[in-house]
C-alpha positions as CSV (number, residue, x, y, z in Angstrom):
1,X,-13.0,22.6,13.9
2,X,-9.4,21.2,13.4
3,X,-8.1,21.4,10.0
4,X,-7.6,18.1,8.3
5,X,-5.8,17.5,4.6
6,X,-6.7,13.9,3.2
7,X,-3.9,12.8,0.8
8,X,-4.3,9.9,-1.6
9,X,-3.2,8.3,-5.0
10,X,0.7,8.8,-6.2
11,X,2.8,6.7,-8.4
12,X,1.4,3.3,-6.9
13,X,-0.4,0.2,-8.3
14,X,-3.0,0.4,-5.6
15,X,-3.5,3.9,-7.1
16,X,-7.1,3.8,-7.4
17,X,-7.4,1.8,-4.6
18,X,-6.0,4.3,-2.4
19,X,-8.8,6.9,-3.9
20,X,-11.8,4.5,-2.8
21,X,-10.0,4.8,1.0
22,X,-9.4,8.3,0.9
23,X,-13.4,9.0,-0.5
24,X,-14.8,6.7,2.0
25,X,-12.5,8.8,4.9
26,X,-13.9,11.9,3.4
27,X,-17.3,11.0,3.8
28,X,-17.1,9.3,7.3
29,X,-15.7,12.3,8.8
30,X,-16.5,15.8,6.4
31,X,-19.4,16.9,9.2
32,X,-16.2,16.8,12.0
33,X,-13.1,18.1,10.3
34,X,-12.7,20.9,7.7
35,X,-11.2,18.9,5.3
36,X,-9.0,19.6,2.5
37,X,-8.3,16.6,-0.3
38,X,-4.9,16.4,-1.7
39,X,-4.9,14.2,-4.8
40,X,-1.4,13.0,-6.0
41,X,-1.1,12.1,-9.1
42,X,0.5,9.5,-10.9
43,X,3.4,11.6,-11.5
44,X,3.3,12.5,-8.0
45,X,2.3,16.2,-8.5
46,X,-0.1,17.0,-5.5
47,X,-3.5,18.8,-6.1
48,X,-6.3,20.4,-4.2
49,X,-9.6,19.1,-5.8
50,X,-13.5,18.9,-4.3
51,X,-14.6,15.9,-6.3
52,X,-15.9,13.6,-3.7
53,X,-17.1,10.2,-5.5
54,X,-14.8,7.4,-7.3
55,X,-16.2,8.1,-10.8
56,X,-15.0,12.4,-10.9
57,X,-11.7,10.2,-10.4
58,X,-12.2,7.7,-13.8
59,X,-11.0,10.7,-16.2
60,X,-8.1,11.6,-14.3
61,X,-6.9,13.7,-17.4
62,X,-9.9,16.4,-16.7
63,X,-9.6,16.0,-13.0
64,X,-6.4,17.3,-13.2
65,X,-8.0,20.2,-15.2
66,X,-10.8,21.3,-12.6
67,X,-8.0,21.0,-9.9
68,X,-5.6,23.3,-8.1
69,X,-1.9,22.2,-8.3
70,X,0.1,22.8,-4.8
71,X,3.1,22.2,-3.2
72,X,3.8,21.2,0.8
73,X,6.0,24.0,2.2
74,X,7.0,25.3,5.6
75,X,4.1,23.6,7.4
76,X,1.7,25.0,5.0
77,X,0.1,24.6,1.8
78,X,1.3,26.4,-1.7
79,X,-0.6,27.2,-4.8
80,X,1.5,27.1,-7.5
81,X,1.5,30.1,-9.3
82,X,4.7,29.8,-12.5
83,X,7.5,30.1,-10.4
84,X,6.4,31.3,-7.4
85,X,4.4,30.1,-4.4
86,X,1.2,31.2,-2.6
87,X,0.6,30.6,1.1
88,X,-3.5,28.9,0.7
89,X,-3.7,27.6,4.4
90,X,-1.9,26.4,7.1
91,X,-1.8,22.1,7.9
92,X,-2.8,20.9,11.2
93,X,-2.9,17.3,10.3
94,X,-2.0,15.4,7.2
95,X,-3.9,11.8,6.6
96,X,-2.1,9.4,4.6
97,X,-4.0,7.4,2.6
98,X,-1.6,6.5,-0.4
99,X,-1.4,2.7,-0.8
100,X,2.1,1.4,-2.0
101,X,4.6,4.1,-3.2
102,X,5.7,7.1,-2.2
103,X,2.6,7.1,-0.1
104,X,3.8,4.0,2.2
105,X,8.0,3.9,1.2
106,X,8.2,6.9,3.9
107,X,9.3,9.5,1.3
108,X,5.8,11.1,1.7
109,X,6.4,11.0,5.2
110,X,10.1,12.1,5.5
111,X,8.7,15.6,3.3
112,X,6.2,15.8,5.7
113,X,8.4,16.0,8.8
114,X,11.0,18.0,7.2
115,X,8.2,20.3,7.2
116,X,7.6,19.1,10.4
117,X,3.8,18.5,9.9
118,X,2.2,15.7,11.7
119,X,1.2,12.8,9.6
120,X,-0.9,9.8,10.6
121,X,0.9,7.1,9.2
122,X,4.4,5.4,10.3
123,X,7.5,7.3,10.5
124,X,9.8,7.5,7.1
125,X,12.6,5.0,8.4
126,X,10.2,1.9,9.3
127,X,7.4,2.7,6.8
128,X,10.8,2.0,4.4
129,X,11.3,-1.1,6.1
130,X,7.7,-2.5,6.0
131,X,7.5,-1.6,2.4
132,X,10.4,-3.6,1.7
133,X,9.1,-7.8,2.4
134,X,12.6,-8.9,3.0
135,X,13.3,-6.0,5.0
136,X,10.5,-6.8,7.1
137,X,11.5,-10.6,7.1
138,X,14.7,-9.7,8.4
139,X,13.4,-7.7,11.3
140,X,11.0,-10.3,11.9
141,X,13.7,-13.3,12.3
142,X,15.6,-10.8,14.9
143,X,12.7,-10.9,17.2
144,X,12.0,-14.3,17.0
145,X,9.2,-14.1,14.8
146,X,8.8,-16.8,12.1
147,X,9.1,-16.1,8.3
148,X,8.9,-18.7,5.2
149,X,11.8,-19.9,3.9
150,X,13.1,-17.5,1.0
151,X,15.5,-16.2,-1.5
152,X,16.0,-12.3,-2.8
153,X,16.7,-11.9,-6.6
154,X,17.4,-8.6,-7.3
155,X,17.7,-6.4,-10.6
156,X,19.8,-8.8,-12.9
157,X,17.3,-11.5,-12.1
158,X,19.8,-14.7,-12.3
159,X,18.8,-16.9,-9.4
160,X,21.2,-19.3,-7.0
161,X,19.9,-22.4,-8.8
162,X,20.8,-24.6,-5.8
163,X,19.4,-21.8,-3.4
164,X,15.9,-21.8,-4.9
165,X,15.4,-25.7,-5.3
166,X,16.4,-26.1,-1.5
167,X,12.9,-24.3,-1.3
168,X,11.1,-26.9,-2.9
169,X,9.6,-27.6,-6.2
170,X,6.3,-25.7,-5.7
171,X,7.5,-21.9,-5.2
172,X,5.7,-18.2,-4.9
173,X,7.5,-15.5,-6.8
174,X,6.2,-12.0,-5.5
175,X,7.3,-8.3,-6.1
176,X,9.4,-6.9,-2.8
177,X,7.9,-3.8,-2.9
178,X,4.0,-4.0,-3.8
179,X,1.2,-4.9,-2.8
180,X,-2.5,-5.9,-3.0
181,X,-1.1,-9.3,-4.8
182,X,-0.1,-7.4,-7.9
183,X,2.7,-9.8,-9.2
184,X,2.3,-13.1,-7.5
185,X,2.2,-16.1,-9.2
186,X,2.6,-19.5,-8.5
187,X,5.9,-21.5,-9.9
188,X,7.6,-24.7,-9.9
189,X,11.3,-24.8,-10.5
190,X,11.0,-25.2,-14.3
191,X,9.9,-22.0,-14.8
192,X,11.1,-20.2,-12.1
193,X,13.6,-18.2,-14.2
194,X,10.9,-17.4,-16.8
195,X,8.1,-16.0,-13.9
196,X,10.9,-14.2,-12.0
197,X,12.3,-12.2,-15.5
198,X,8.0,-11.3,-15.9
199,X,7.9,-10.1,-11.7
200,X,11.0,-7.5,-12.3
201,X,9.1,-6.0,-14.8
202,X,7.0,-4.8,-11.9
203,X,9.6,-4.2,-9.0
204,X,13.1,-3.8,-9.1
205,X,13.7,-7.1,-6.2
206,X,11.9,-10.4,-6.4
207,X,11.0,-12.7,-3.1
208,X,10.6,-16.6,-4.1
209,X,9.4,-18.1,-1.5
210,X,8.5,-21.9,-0.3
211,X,5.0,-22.7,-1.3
212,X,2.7,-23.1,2.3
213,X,0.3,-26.4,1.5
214,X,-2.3,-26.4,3.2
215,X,-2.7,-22.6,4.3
216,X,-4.6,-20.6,5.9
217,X,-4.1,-16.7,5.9
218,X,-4.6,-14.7,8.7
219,X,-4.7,-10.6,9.2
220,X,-5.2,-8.5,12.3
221,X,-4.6,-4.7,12.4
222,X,-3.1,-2.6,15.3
223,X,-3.4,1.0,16.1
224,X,-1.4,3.4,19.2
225,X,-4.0,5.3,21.2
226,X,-1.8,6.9,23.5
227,X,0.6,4.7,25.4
228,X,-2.0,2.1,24.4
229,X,-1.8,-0.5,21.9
230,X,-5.3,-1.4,20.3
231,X,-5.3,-4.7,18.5
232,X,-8.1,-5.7,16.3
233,X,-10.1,-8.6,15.7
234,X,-8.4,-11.3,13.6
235,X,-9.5,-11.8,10.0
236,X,-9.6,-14.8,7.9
237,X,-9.3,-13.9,4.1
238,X,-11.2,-16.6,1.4
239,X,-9.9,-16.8,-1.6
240,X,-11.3,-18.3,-5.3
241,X,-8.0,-18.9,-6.5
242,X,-4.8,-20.6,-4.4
243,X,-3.9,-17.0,-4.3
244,X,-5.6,-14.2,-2.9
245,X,-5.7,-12.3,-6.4
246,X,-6.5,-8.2,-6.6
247,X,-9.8,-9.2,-7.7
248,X,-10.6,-11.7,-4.6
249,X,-10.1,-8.4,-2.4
250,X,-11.5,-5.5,-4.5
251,X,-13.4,-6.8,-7.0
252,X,-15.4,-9.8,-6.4
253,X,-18.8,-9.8,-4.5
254,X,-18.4,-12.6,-3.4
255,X,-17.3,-13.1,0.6
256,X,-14.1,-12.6,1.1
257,X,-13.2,-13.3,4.6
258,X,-14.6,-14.6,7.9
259,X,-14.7,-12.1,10.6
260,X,-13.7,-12.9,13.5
261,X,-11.6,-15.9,12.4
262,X,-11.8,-19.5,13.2
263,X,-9.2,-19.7,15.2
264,X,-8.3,-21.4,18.4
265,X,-7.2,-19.3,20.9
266,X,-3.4,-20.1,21.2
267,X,-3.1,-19.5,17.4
268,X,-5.3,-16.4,18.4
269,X,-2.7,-15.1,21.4
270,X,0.0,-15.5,19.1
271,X,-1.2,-13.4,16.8
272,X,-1.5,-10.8,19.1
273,X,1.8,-11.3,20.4
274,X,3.8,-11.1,17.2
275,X,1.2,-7.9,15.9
276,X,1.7,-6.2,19.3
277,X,5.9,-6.9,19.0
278,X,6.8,-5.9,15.5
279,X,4.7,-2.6,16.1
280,X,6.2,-1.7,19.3
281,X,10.0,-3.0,18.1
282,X,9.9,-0.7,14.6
283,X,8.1,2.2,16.2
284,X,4.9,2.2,14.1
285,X,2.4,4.5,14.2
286,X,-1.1,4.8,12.7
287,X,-3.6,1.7,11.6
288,X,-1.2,-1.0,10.6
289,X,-2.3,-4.5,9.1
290,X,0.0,-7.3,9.8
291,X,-0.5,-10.3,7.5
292,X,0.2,-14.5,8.5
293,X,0.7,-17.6,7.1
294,X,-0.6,-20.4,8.9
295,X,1.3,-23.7,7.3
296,X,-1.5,-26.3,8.7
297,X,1.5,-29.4,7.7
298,X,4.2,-27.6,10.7
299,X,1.5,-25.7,12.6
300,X,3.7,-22.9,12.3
301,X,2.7,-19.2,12.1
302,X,4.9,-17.0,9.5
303,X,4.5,-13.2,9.0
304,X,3.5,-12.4,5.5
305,X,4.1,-8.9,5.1
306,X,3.3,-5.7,7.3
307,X,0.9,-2.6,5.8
308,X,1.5,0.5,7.0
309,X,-1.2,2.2,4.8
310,X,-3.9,-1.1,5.1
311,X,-7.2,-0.7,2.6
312,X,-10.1,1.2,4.0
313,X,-7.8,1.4,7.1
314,X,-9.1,-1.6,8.4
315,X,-11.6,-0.1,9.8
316,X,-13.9,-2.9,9.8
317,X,-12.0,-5.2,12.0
318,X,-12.3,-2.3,14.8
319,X,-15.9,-2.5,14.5
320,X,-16.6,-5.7,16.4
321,X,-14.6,-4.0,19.0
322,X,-17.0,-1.3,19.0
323,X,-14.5,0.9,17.7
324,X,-16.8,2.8,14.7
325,X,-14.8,4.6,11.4
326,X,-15.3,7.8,13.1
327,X,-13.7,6.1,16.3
328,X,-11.0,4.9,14.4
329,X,-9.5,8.3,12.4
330,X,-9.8,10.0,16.0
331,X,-7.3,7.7,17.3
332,X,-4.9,8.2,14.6
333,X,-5.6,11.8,13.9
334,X,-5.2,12.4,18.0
335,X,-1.7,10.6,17.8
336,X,-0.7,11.4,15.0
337,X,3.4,12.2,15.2
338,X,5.9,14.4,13.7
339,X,9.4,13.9,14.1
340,X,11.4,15.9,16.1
341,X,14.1,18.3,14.7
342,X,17.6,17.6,16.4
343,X,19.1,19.6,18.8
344,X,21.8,22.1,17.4
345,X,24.5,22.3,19.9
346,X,27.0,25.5,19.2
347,X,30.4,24.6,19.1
348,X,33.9,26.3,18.1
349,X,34.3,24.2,14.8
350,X,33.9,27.4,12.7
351,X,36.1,30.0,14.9
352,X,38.9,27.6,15.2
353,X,39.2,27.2,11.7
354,X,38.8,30.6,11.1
355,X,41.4,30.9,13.1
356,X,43.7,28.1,11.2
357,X,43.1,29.9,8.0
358,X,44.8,33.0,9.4
C-alpha cells in the first residue's frame, strides 16, 4: 500500500476551507493509501494529527495540543524533538490540499522539491504565477487569451485617476493574491479610492477591474493523466448577490451552479481551448480550475483567474465524465511530479584559482 501524506490549512483565508477538502480526500481514499495528515497551522508549523472530521478542527488551540509537531526533511518526515530531529517515516507522495497561501504561492511546493518529494499540485514557479491575478492576466494576453480591462494598485494604494475612469464608472476591486471572493466588492469611481485603501488591508496588490454587465461565469477544471490532458465538464456558478460571495460557494444551501452548463457549443469549444492552452503553456500539473467571464454585451470570453489548488478538487465536475473521487486522486497521485535537481558539471573554476592565489 503506497504511502500517502495529506497536507492542508497554512496561513490562508481559505484556511478552513482547505480542511473540509483535505477531510473529504481522507475519507474517499483511507481504505487505498496509508495515509498520514499533515495539518499546517496558521503559523505555518506542520503537524501530524488523526482527527478526521471538520469539528476536532473548530478548537484549533487543543488540536494543536493532541498533535505531533514535524518538520519535512531529506525526503522524509521529522518529529521535532527540542533541537533535534527524528526520522518518523519516509514520503512517497505529498497531497496538496492548502487553499491560497503558502499552500498554492509555490513555496510549499519549492520545499517539497528541494527535498525532492513528489507533490501533486503545480510546480513552485507557475503555481506563483497563477496565484498572482495579474500575473496570470499577463500570461494570458501573450497567448491570445482574453482578459478584462484592468489596472494594478500596489502597496501605497494611490490610483492613476485617469487610468481607472478609462475603465468605466462601474468597477470591481479584488485582492491579487486571494481567493474564494474574499475582498471583492463592487465600486463606482467615487469611492474607488476609499474600497481600494479597505482591499490592501487584505493583500498587499489590488486589481480594479471593468465591471462585466450582463455576465455569466463559467469554470471548467483540467487534470494531466500521462501525456493526456483530461478536461472536465463546464460549470455554470449561480449567485444571490451580483458577486459570487464566500457564502454563495461554501455556505449557502441553496444551488449554486448548473452542471453541465448552458452553453452553446462554440462558447463550449473555447473553453476547452483556452483551459487546455494556459495548462499546457505554464506547465501545470495536478487538478487545476480555470475561471471565465462571459460579457453577454461583446460576446467575449475573459479568463478570471486560474486555481491551482481548486475546492474539493473539483472533483465533481469529473463525475459526469465518469471519472469518480477515487478516479480522480489516482490520476494526480500517479503523476504527481518532482522537479529535477540540475546537472553538476565539474569544471577547473576552483584549481585555477587556486592556482592564481599562489
Amino acid at each position: 500500500m503506497k504511502r500517502l501524506h495529506i497536507i492542508f490549512g497554512g496561513a490562508s483565508v481559505e484556511h478552513d476551507v482547505s480542511i473540509v477538502t483535505a477531510l473529504q480526500t481522507y475519507n474517499t481514499l483511507k481504505d487505498k493509501y496509508k495515509i498520514t495528515l499533515l495539518y499546517c497551522s496558521k503559523d505555518n508549523d506542520i503537524y501530524v494529527t488523526t482527527k478526521t472530521t471538520p469539528a476536532d478542527y473548530i478548537d484549533k488551540e487543543q488540536l494543536l495540543k493532541k498533535s505531533v509537531k514535524v518538520a519535512i526533511f531529506n525526503k522524509g518526515l521529522y518529529k521535532v524533538c527540542g533541537k533535534k530531529l527524528k526520522l518518523i517515516e519516509s514520503i512517497d507522495c505529498v497531497l496538496n490540499c492548502c487553499h491560497g497561501g503558502v499552500g498554492e504561492d509555490g513555496s510549499l511546493r519549492a520545499v517539497l522539491d528541494f527535498n525532492q518529494i513528489p507533490c501533486t499540485s503545480a510546480g513552485a514557479t507557475s503555481s506563483g504565477v497563477c496565484m498572482d491575478k495579474e500575473f496570470a492576466k499577463l500570461v494570458a494576453q501573450s497567448i491570445d487569451i482574453p482578459v478584462v480591462e484592468y489596472m494594478a494598485v500596489s502597496e501605497n494604494g494611490k490610483i492613476d485617476l485617469e487610468k481607472a475612469q478609462n475603465l468605466g464608472n462601474n468597477l470591481i476591486v479584488k485582492p491579487c493574491g486571494l481567493g474564494s471572493s474574499i475582498g471583492v466588492v463592487k465600486s463606482d469611481i467615487t469611492c474607488l479610492q476609499e474600497n481600494i485603501d479597505v482591499v490592501l488591508h487584505l493583500d498587499n496588490k489590488v486589481l480594479v477591474e471593468r465591471e462585466i454587465s450582463p455576465l455569466v461565469e463559467y469554470n471548467c477544471a483540467v487534470v494531466r493523466d500521462g501525456e493526456n490532458l483530461i478536461v472536465s465538464q463546464i460549470e455554470q456558478p449561480i449567485n444571490r448577490n451580483d458577486i459570487l460571495s464566500f457564502e454563495d460557494k461554501y455556505i449557502s444551501v441553496d444551488k449554486t451552479r448548473i452542471l453541465p452548463a448552458q452553453i452553446d457549443s462554440e462558447k463550449e469549444s473555447l473553453i476547452y481551448d483556452y483551459t487546455k492552452r494556459i495548462y499546457k503553456h505554464l506547465n501545470l500539473n495536478g487538478v487545476v480550475r480555470i475561471d471565465y467571464l462571459y460579457d453577454q454585451s461583446n460576446d467575449t470570453i475573459y479568463l478570471n483567474e486560474i486555481n491551482t489548488i481548486p475546492g474539493s478538487l473539483s472533483y465533481y465536475l469529473f463525475e459526469g465524465l465518469g471519472i469518480t473521487y477515487t478516479k480522480l486522486m489516482d490520476i494526480i497521485i500517479n503523476n504527481s511530479s518532482v522537479k529535477p535537481l540540475q546537472p553538476y558539471f565539474a569544471s577547473t573554476i576552483l584549481e585555477n584559482l587556486k592556482q592564481i592565489g599562489k
